[in-house]
MIKOL-578748 format. One record per residue: residue in three letters; x, y, z of N, C-alpha, C, CB in turn. Coordinates in steps of 0.001 Angstrom, whole numbers, plus 500000, padded with zeros to 6 digits. Each point is the difference from the previous one (the first is absolute). Glycine has a CB too. Example, Ala and Ser with C-alpha at 12.3 -4.5 7.8 and 13.67 -1.06 7.14 Angstrom:
// residues 2
Ala513190494310507800499110501190500000500900501200500000498108498827501246Ser501542502223498034500820501190500060499230501090500730501184499372497855
//
This chain:
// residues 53
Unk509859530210509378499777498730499345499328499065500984501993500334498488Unk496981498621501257499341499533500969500144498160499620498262502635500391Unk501711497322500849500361497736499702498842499830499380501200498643502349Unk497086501532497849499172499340499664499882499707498163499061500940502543Unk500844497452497471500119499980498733498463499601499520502723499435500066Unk497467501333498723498109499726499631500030498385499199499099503223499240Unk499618496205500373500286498828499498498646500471499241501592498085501731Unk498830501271496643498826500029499145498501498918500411502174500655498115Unk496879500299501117498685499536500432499930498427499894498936502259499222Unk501900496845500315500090498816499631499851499049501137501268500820498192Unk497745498869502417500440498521501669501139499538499870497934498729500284Unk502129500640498381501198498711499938501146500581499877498801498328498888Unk501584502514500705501155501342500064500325500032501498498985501709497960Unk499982498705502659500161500659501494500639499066500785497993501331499972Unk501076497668499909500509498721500713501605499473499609497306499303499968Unk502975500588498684501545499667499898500864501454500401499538497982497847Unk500255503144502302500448500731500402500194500000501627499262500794497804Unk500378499102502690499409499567501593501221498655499894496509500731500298Unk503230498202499437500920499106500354501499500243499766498140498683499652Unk502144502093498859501364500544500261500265500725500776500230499767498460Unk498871501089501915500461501177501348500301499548501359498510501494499001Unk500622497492501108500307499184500981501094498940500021497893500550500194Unk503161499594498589500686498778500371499246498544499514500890501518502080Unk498287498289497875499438498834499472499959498871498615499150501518501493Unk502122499204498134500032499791498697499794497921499742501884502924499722Unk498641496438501213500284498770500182498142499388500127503050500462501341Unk496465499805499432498457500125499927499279500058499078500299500781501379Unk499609500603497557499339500288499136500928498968498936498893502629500907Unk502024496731498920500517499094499074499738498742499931501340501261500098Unk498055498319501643499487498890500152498447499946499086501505499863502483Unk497598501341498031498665500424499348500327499753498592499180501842501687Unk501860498450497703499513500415498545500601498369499366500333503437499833Unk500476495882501143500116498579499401498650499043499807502320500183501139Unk497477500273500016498718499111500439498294500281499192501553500103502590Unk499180501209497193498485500413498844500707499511498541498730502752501329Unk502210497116498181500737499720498820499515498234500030502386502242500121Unk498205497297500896499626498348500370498271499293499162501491500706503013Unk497672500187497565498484500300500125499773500465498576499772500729502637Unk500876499955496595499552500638498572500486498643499282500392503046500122Unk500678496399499970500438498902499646498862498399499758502176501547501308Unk497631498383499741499637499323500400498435499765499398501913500468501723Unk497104500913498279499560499927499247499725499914498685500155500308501587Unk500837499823497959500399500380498541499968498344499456501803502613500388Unk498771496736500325500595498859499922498638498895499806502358500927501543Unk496678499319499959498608499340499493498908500574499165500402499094501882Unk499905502103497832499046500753498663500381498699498463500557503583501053Unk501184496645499126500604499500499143498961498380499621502643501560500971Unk497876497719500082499388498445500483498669499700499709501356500056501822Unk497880500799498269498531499566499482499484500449499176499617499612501489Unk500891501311497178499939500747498923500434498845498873500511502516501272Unk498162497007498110500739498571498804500142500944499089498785497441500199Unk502604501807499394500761500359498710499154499381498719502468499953501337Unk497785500829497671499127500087498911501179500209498938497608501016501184
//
């Protein structure tokens, strides 16, 4: 049986895979607030300059 673990062809897979392996879980939670923050945020001035009809 062998440790190496494969990771699907996916980057963004690899990469959250990688940070759990590493322990990083606190990190990659900060990333995904801070991109959540940012989706928000835009959402918010899409919202703001879209006249209601």
């Amino acid at each position: 049986m062998s440790n190496t673990t494969e990771y699907s062809g996916n980057p963004q897979d690899t990469a959250i895979a990688l940070f759990l392996q590493d322990e990083n879980a606190d990190k990659l939670t900060d990333i995904l607030v801070d991109a959540l923050d940012d989706a928000f945020r835009i959402l918010s001035e899409e919202l703001a300059t879209r006249s209601l009809n």
